[in-house]
N, C-alpha and C positions, 0 to 999 in steps of 0.2 A: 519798472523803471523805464522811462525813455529811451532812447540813442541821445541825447544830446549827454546827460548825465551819464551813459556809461563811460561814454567817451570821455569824461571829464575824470569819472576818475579813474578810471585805466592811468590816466595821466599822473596822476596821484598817487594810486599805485608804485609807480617806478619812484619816485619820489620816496616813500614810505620804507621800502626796499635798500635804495642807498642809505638811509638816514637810521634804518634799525635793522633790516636784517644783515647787510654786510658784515656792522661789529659783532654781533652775536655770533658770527659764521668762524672771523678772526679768532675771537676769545674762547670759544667752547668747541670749536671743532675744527681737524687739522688739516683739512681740503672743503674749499668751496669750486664746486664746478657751473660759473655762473651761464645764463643760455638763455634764451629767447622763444616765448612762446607766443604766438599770433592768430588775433582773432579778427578774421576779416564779417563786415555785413554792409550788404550789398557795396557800394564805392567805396567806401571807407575802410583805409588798415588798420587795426587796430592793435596794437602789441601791451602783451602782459609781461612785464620783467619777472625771474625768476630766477630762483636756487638748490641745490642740490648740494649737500654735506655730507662727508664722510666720517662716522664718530669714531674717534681713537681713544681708545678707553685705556689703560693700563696694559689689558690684558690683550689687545690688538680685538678681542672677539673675535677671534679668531678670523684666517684671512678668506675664509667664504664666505664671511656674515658682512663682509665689508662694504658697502653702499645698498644695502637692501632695507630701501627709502629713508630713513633718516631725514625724512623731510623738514626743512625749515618751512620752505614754504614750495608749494605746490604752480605759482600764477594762479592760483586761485583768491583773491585777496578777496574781503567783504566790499565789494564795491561800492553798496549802499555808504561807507564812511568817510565819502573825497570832503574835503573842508570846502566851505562856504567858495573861498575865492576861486578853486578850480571848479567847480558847480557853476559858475560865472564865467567860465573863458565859451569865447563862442565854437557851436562844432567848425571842424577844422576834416577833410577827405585826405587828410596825409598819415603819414606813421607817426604816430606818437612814441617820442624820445623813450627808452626804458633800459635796462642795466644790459648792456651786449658783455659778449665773452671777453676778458681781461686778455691784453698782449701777453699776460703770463699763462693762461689757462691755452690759448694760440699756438702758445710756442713749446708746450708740453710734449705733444707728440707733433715736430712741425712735418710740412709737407715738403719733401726736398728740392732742393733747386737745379739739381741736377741727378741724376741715375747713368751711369757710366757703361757698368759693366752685366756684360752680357754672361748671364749664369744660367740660362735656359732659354726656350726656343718657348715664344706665343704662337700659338694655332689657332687663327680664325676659321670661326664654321659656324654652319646654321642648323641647329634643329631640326630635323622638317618634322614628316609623319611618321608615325611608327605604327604597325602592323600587328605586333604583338596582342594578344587574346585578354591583358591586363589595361591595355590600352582600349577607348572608345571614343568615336568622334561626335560631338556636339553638333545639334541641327544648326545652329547661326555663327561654324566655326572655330575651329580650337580644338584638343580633346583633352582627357582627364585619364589621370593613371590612377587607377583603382587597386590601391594596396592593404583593404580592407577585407574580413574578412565575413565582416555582416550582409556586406548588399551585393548583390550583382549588378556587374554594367547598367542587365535592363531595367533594373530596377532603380538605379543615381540615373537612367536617361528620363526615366518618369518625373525623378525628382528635379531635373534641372530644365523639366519645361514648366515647372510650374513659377506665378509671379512672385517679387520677392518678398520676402515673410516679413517687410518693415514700410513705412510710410516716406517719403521721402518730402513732404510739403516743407516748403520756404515760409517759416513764420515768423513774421518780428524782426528779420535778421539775424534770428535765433541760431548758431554754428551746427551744423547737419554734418557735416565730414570732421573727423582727428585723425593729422597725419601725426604719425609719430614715429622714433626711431629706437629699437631697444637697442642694437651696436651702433651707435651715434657716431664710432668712430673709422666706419667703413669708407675705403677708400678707392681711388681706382688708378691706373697707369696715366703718364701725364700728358702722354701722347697715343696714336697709333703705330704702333711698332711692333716687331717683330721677334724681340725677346726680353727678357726683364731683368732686372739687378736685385739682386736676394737682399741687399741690406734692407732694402721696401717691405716692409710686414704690410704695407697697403693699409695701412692706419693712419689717420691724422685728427686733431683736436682742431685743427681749422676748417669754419664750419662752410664757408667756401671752395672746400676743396671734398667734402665728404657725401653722404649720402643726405644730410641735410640739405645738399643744395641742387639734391635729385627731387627732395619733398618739396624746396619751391616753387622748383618750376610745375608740379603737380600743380599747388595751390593756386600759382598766375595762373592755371586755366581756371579753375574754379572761379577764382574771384571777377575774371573775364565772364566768365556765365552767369554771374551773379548769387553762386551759390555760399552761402557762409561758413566759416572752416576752421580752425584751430588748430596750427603748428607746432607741437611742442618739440624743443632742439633740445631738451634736458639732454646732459652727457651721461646716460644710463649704463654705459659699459668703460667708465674712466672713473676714477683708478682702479676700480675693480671689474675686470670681465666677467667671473661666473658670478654677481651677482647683478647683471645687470636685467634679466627678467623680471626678479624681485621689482627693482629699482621700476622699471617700467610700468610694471603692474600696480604701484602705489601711482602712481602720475596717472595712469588710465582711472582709473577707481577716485581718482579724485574730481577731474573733469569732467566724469559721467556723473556726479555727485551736482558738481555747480552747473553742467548745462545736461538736461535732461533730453535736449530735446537733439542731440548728438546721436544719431541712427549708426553711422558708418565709423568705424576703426581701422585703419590699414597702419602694419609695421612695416614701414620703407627697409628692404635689406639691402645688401650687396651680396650674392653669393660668391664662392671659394670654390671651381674647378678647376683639379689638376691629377693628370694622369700619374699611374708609378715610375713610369720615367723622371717626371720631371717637369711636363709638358703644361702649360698652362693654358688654360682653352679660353677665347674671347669668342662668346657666341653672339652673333650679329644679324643683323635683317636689313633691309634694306627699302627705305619708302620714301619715295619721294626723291629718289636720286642722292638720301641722305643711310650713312649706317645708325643704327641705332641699336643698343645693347637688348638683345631679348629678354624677355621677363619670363619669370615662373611666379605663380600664384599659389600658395600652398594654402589648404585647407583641411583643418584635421579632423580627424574618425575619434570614435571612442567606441569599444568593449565593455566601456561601465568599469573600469577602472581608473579613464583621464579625470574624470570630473566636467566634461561636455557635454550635460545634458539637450543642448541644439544645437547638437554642428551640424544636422543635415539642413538648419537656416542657413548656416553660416555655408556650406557648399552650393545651396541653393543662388546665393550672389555671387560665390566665386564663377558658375557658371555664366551666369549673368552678364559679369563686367569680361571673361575671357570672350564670348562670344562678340561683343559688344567690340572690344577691342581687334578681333582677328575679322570682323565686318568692314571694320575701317582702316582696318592696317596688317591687311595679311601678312603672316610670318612673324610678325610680331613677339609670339607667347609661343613659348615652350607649355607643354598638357601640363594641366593644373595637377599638383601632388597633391591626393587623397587620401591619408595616411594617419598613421597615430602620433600624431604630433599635439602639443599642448599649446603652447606658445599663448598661453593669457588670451583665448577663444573664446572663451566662457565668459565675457565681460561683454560683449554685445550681441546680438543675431547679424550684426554687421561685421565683425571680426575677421582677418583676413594677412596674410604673409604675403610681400612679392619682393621677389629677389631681383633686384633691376640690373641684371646682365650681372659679370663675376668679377675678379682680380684682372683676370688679363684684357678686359675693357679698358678703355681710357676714357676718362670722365666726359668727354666730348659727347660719345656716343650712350652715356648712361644722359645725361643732361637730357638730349634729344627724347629719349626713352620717357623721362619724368613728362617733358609735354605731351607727349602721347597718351600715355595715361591719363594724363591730369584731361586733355578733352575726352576721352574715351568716358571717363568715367562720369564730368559732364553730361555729354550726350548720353549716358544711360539715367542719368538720377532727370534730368529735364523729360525724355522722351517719358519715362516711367509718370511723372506730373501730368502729362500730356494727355497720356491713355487711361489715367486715374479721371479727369476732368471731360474727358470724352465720355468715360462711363455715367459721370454723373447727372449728363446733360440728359440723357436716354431716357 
């Protein structure tokens, strides 16, 4: 299929979505969490409407089977089915109209308007190096904490000079990066301040105020670069939080399904540091005379009991884009966590966790963090093109 046509019916899409998936969402199931997923190729934005349903059965299914996918629909629609007249609209380099999150679904968990009272003290600080024998530093900056019990240092330093175990080529305007978010509903302080108000669970369903609109600004670099991407804002951790992995993992497994040619996975987080005091840490860096919330990149290990038969690909790019990123913005990253973690890995050789600064950040500083990455990780899938194209000239 074209670009004129997809583009037509992406449009159609959203269309198809109001007109049949909504009511079916009403009538048969007792939460719809509606959300925006986007697909950029080269100028052009591209958005797929989407929904996500919670089924309420009689018997509740119990309350940790609760949004573990139940998908109505994915944004995955048969493209190939836009009717005649939208196959006829001319292409168009803007966002095409499709179902945005309800003022109800907004106002679920809202983001508040004020935070009053001071019930604990924010501690800014910066990560730096660590010393420790569990820790080792990376040749082009950064380092990795090694909580594994299979490899040694020198032997993950072996593996992270090697190139990455996936292609990165621009084809067709075919989507090469999935940002995605399994707690969709992570949130950050509203300001830079100095202590926080406990009634703030640092949650919100407004996707302007969340770690979703850490994943955009990722995306504007990308689509600045001309790289092609997929956004999906599914509310994966609303109304249910432990099932929100599930939830994720059907949306991931659905979109590697319709775009194959999708190399790269990162789940956008927020992480959650806080001492037994009480104390809530805002970890910060500072570039460009700007702060910006530090990131951690988590990459998991397997024993042959996760079910990660290639995470040592998947640590291979975490090395990658850390190095990549502490090249061009020193301080930036906190050492990548190499550990036994699962985290729905095992669905690309691109797979990857980053925690973009914690609770006691204030969204300002995580925002700035998302551009950072988002060109970091440009410049590494461009450069990586670059040295592919050099080779081949040879």
């Amino acid at each position: 299929m074209n670009m004129d046509r997809r583009k037509t019916a992406l449009r159609s899409a959203g269309v198809i979505m109001g007109l049949i998936v909504l009511p079916l969402g009403i009538w048969g199931f007792s939460f719809a969490a509606p959300a925006l997923s986007r697909v950029t190729a080269s100028s052009a934005a591209l958005t797929l409407g989407a929904q996500h349903f919670t089924a309420d059965s009689a018997a509740d299914k119990q309350a940790d089977m609760m949004l573990i996918g139940a998908p109505v629909s994915l944004g995955c629609f048969d493209l190939e089915a836009a009717p005649q007249e939208y196959q006829q609209l001319p292409a168009a380099s803007v966002e095409i109209p499709s179902a945005k999150p309800s003022p109800e679904v907004i106002a679920a968990i809202p983001y508040p308007d004020r935070l009053d009272s001071s019930d604990g003290p924010i501690l800014k600080l910066n990560f730096g190096h660590y010393d420790d024998d569990i820790y080792f530093d990376l040749d082009g900056g950064g380092q990795v904490r090694n909580g594994s019990d299979e490899h040694t240092n020198a032997e993950l330093t072996a593996e992270s000079r090697k190139p990455l175990p996936f292609d990165t080529d621009i084809t067709d305007g075919e989507p090469l990066v999935l940002i995605y978010h399994t707690h969709t509903t992570e949130s950050y302080e509203p300001s830079d301040r100095s202590f926080y108000d406990a009634s703030f669970q640092s949650r919100t369903t407004d996707p302007e105020k969340s770690v979703v609109a850490v994943g955009d600004r990722i995306c504007e670099q990308l689509e600045a670069a001309g790289i092609p991407y997929i956004h999906d804002t599914l509310l994966h951790d609303y109304v249910s939080y432990n099932g929100a992995y599930d939830s994720s993992r059907a949306t991931v497994k659905e979109l590697l399904a319709q775009y194959p040619s999708i190399k790269i996975a990162l789940d956008i987080h927020r992480d959650g540091l806080q001492r037994e005091d009480g104390t809530r840490l805002s970890p910060v860096a500072e570039i460009d005379g700007r702060e910006a919330a530090q990131i951690m990149i988590i990459s998991g290990c397997d024993d042959g009991t996760l079910g990660l038969p290639h995470y040592i690909e998947n640590f291979r790019f975490a090395c990658a884009l850390q190095q990549q990123l502490e090249g061009s913005f020193p301080t930036l990253t906190r050492p990548i966590l190499f550990d036994y973690r699962h985290y729905n890995q095992d669905l690309t050789t691109g797979s990857l966790l980053i925690e973009m600064g914690s609770h006691g950040n204030c969204l300002e500083q995580a925002l700035y963090s998302g551009e950072l990455v988002g060109k970091g990780l440009a410049q590494l899938i461009l450069n990586n093109n670059k040295s592919k194209s050099n080779e081949n000239k040879k």
